[in-house]
C-alpha positions as CSV (number, residue, x, y, z in Angstrom):
1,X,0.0,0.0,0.0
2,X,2.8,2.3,-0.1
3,X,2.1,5.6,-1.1
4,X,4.7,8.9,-1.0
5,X,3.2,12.0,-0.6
6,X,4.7,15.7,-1.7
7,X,3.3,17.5,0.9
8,X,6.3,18.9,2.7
9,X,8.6,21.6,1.6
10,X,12.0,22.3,4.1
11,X,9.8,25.0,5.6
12,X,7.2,23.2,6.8
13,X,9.7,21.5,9.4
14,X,10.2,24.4,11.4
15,X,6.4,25.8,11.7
16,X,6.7,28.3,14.1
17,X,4.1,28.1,17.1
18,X,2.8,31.1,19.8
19,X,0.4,30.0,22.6
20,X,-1.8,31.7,25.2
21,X,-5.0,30.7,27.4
22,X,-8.3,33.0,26.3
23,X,-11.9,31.9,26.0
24,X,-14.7,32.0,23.0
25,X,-15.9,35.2,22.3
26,X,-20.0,35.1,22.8
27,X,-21.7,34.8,19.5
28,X,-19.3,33.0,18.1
29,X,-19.9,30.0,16.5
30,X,-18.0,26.9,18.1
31,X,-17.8,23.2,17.2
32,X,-18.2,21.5,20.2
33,X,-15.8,18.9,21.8
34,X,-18.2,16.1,20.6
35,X,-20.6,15.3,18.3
36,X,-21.4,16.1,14.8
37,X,-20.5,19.9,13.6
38,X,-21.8,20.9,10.1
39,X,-19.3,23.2,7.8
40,X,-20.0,25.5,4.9
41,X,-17.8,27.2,3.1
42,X,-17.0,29.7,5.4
43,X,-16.7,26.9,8.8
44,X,-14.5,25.1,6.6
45,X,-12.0,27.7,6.1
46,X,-12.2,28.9,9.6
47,X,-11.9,25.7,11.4
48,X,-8.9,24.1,8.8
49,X,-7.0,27.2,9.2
50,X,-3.4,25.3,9.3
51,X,-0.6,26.4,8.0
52,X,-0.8,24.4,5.2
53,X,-4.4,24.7,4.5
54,X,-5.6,26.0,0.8
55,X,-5.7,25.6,-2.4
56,X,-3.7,26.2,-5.6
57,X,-2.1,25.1,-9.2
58,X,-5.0,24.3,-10.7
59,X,-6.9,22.6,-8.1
60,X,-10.7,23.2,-7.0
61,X,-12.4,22.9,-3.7
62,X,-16.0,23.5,-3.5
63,X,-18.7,22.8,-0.5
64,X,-21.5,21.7,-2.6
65,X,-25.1,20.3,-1.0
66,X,-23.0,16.7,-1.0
67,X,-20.0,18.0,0.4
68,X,-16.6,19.5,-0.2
69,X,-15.7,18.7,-3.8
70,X,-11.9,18.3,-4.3
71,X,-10.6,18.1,-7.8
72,X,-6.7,18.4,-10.0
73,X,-5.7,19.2,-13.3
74,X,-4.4,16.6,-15.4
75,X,-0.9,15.5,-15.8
76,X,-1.0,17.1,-18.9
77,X,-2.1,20.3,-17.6
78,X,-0.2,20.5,-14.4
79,X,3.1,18.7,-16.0
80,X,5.0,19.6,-12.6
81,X,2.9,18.6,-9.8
82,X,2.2,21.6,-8.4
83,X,-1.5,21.5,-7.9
84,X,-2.7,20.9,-4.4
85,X,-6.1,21.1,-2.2
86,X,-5.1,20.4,1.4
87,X,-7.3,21.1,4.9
88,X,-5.6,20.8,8.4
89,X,-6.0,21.7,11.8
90,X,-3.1,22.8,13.9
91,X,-3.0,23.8,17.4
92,X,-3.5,19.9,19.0
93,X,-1.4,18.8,21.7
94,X,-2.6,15.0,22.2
95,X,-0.8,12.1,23.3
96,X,-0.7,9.9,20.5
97,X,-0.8,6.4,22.7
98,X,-4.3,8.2,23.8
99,X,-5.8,8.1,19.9
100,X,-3.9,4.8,18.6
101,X,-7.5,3.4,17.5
102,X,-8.4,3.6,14.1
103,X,-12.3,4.2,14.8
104,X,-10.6,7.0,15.8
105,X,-10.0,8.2,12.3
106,X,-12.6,8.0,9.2
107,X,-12.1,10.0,5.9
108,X,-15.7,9.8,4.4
109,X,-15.4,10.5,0.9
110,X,-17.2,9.3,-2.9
111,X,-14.7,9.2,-5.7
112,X,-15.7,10.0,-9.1
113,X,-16.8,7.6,-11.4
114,X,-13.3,5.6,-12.9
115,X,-11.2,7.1,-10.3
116,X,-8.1,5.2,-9.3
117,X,-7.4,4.5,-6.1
118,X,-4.6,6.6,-5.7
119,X,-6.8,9.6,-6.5
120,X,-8.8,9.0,-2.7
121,X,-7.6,11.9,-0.9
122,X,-5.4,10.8,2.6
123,X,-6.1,11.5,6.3
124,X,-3.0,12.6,7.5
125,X,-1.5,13.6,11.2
126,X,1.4,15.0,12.1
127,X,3.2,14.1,15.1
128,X,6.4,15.3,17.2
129,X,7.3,11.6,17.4
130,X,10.0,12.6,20.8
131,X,7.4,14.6,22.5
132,X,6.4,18.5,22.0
133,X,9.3,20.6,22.1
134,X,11.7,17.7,21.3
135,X,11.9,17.8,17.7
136,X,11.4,14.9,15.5
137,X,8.7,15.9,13.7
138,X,6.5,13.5,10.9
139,X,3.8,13.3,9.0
140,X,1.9,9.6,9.6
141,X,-0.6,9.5,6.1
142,X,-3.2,6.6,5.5
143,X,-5.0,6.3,2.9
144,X,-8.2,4.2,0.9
145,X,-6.0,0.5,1.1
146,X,-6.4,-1.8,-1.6
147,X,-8.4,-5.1,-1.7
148,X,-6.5,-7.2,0.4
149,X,-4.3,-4.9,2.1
150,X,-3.9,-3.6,6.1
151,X,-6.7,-1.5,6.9
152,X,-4.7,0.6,9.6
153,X,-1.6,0.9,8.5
154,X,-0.5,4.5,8.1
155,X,2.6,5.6,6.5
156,X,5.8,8.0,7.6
157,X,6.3,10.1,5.2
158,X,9.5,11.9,6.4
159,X,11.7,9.2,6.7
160,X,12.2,5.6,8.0
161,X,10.5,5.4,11.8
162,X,14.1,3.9,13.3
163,X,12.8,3.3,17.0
164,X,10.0,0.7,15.6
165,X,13.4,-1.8,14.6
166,X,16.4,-0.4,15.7
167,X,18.3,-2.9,14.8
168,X,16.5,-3.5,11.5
169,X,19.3,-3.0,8.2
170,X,16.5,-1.0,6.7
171,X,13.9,1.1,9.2
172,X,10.5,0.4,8.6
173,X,8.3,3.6,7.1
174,X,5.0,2.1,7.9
175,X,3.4,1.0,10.6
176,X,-0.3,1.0,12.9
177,X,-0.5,4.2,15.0
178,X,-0.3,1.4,18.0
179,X,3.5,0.2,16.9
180,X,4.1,3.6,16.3
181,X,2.9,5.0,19.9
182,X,5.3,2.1,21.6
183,X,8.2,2.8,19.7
184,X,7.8,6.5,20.9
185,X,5.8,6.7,23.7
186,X,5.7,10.2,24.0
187,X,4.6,11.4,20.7
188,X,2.7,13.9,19.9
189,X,-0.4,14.9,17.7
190,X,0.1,18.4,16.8
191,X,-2.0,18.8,13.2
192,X,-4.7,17.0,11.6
193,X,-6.4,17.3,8.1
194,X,-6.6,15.8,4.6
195,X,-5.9,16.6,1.1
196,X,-5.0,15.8,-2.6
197,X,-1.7,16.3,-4.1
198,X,0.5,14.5,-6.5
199,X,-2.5,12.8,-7.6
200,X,-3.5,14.6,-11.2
201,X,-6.8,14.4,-12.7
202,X,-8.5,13.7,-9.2
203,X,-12.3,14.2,-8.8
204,X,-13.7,13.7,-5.5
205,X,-16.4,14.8,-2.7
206,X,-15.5,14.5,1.1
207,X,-18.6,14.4,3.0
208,X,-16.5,14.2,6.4
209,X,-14.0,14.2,8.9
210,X,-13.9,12.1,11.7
211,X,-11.3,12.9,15.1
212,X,-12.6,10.6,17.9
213,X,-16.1,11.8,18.9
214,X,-15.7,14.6,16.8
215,X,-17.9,14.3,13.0
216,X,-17.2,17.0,10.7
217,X,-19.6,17.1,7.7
218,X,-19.3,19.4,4.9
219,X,-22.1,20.3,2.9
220,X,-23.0,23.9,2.0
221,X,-27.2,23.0,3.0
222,X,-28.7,24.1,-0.3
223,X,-28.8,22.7,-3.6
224,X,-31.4,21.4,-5.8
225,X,-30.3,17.7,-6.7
226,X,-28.5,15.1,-4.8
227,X,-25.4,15.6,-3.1
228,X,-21.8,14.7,-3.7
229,X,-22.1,14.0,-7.1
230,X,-18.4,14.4,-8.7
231,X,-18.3,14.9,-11.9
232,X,-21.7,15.9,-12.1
233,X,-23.2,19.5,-12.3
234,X,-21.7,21.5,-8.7
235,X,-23.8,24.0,-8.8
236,X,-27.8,22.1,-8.6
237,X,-30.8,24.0,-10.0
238,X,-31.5,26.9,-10.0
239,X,-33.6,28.4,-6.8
240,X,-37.1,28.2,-9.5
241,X,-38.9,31.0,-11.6
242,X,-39.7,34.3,-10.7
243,X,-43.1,34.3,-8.6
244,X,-43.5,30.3,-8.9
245,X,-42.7,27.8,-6.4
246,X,-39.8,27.4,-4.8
247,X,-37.0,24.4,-6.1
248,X,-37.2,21.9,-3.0
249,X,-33.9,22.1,-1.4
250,X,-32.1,17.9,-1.0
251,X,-31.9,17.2,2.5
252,X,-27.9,16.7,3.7
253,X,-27.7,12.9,4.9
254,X,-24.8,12.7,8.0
255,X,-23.6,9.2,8.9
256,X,-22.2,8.7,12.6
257,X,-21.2,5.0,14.2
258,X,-20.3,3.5,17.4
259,X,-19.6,-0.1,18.1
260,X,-18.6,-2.6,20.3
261,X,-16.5,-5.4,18.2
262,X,-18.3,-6.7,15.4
263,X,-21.6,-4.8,16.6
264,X,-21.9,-1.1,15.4
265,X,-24.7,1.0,15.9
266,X,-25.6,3.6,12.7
267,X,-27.1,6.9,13.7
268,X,-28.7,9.5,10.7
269,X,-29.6,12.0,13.5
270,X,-27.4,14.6,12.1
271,X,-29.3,14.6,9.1
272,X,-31.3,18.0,8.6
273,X,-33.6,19.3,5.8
274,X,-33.7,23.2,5.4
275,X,-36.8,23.1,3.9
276,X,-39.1,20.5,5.4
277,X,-38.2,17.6,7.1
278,X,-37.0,13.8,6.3
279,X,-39.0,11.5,5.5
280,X,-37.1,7.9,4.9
281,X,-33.9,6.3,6.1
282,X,-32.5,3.6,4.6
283,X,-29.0,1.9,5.2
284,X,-26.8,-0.4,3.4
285,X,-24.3,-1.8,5.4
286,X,-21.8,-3.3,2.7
287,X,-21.7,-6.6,3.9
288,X,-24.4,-8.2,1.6
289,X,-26.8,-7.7,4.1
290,X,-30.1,-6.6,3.4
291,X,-30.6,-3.4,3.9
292,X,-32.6,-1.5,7.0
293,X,-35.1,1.4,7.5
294,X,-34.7,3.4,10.3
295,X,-32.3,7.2,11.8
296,X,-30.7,4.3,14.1
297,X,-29.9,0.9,13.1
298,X,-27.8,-1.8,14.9
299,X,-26.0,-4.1,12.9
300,X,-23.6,-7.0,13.4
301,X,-20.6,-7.6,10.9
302,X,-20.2,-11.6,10.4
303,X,-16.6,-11.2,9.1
304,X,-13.7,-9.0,10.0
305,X,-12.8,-6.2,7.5
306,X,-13.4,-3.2,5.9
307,X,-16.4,-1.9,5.0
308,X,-18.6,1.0,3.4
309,X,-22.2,2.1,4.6
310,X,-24.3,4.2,2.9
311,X,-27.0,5.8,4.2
312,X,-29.9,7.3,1.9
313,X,-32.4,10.2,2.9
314,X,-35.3,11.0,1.4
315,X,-37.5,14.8,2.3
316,X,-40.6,15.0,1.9
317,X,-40.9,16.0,-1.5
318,X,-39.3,13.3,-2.8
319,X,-36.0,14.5,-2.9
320,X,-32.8,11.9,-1.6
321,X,-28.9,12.6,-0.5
322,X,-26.6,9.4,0.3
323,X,-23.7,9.6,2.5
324,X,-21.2,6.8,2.8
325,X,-19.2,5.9,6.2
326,X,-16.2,3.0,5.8
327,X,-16.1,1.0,9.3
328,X,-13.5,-1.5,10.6
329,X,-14.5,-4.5,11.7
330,X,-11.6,-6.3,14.2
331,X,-10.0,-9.3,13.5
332,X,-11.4,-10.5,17.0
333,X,-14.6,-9.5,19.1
334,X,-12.5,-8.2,22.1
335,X,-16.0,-7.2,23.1
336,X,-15.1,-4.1,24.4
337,X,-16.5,-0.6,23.1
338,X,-14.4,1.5,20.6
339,X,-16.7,4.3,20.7
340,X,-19.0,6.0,23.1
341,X,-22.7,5.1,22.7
342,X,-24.1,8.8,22.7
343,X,-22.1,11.7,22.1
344,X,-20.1,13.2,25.7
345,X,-20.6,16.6,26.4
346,X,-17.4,19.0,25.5
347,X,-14.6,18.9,28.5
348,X,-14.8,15.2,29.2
349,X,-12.3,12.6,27.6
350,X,-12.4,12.2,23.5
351,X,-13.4,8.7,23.4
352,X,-10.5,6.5,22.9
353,X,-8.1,9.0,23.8
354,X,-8.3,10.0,27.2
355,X,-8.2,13.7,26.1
356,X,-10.2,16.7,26.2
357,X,-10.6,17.8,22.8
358,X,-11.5,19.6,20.7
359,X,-13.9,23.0,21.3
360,X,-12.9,24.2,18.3
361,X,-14.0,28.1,17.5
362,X,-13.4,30.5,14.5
363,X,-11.5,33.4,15.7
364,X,-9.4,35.2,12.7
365,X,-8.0,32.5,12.0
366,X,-7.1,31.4,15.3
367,X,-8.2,27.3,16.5
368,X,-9.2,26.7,20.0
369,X,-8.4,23.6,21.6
370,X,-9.7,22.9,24.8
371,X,-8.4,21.1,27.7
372,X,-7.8,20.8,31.2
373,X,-6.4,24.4,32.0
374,X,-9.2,26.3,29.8
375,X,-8.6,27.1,25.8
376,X,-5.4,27.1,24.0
377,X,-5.1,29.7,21.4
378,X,-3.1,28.6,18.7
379,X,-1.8,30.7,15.8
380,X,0.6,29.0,13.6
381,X,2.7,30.6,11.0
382,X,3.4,29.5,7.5
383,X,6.8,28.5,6.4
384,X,9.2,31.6,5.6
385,X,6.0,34.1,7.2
386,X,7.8,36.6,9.6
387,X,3.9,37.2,11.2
């Protein structure tokens, strides 16, 4: 499954940081620490406000009805590489032996019709592998794996990880997040996010992010026709004729899950419709299976692996939005939960992590984190920026 990304320039090594404690302004806007958090255009930008957020050389990024729709020039017309749509979060300052779960991570995305693989955009984290402070910075990526292939094996893509075989002839560069955590036990997430580059011709709709308890979805809550449609037309229909009736707006379909082993329980309660309300729910879990009615379903995988869910809502005028989620079913029923049954209320642990993250708020740019000693204030500067 190995996969080298050119995200990093020298520059973005030596990102520099300033911190101080401050609270949310009232009336702003704020995702909370858990749950699931909605983004248009304007929460997407000021929540991913990393250094290394944006887009450029040719690339598109577009919150449609469906979600944010990613796409890239061909090779032909970007011959070197240097279009790039990328979305991260800095600020963070959690233990990575707290998050080593991969229900912990979830990229929820719909590829273009004859996409390669290669063109699924990558979750990515970076990490001060020696602690903050310490140095020793990298940049862990996993992406859409093959058939066959480890589904939580994420890749180093500064350089071999030397503590996971010291003694090895040649380091290893890959590795789960839980080999990674004990080879250096006090690393650090600093940055989280996702994006396309080195991958031309791409086409692609991310519905949403998922951090823990945390479910971004992206979706700009208008738009005549279905969402996440790549390839398709990104703009819907039009908002109808002058003094007739109004177009009926698609309702935005959100996909959350929790499970315990082989048991996960599907929840569509995000789900909203601006203009009326939803009217039908119906799951497919990716198994074979047949498929279920209902905003919460329970379902029990009879085979470990990876698979995709898809949930489709219908309004009450007839008009339908599917979202798809990829789950991980373990190897073994440990039968212990991976993910908490209802969404915990902001300041308690992230499930899985031990952590109190993330009340995340849109400040000029700034990302609050919150913790045990109040709100962190991060600004951090792009490489070569003197601000």
């Amino acid at each position: 499954m190995k996969r080298t990304t050119g995200l990093v320039t020298t520059g973005a090594l030596a990102l520099g940081t300033t911190a101080l404690l401050g609270t949310a302004a009232p009336g702003v806007a704020s995702a909370s620490g858990c749950g699931i958090t909605t983004l248009d255009t304007a929460g997407l930008e000021s929540t991913f406000t990393g250094a290394l957020s944006g887009v450029g050389g040719g690339a598109t990024a577009e919150v449609l009805p469906g979600g944010l729709r990613m796409t890239t020039p061909s090779a032909d017309a970007d011959p070197d590489g240097a279009a790039y749509a990328a979305w991260f979060m800095d600020g963070l300052d959690i233990a990575l032996a707290d998050a080593t779960a991969q229900s912990n991570y979830a990229l929820d995305t719909t590829p273009a019709a004859g996409q390669p693989l290669d063109n699924h955009p990558t979750y990515e984290l970076y990490v001060d592998l020696d602690g903050p402070g310490a140095g020793g910075e990298d940049l862990l990526v996993y992406w859409a794996p093959g058939a066959g292939e480890p589904t939580d094996v994420w890749e180093s893509a500064f350089g071999p990880l030397t503590a996971m075989d010291p003694d090895a002839s040649e380091a290893p560069e890959e590795g789960t997040l839980a080999d990674i955590s004990a080879a250096y036990p006090d690393a650090t997430v600093t940055s989280l996010g996702f994006q396309l580059i080195d991958q031309p011709g791409a086409d692609v709709v991310v519905h949403g992010l998922t951090f823990g308890c945390n479910e971004f979805r992206f979706s700009s809550g208008s738009g005549g026709g279905p969402g996440g449609n790549p390839g398709g037309d990104p703009g819907g229909e039009p908002g109808g004729e002058p003094g007739g009736d109004p177009v009926n707006q698609a309702p935005i379909a959100a996909v959350t899950a929790t499970s315990t082993g082989a048991t996960f329980t599907f929840s569509a309660a995000g789900s909203t419709d601006s203009d009326g309300e939803i009217a039908g729910f119906t799951w497919s879990f990716g198994d074979g299976s047949a498929p279920a009615e209902g905003e919460e379903v329970v379902h029990r995988y009879a085979a470990a692996g990876t698979y995709t869910v898809t949930l489709t809502v219908v309004d009450d005028d007839g008009a339908s939005t599917t979202a798809t989620r990829e789950v991980v079913v373990p190897a073994t029923d440990a039968g212990g939960p991976t993910d908490p049954a209802e969404p915990t209320e902001y300041g308690t642990p992230l499930p899985n992590t031990g952590a109190d993250v993330l009340g995340l708020a849109a400040i000029g740019g700034l990302v609050l984190a919150g913790g045990g000693a109040g709100l962190l204030v991060s600004r951090r500067r792009k490489a070569g920026s003197a601000s």
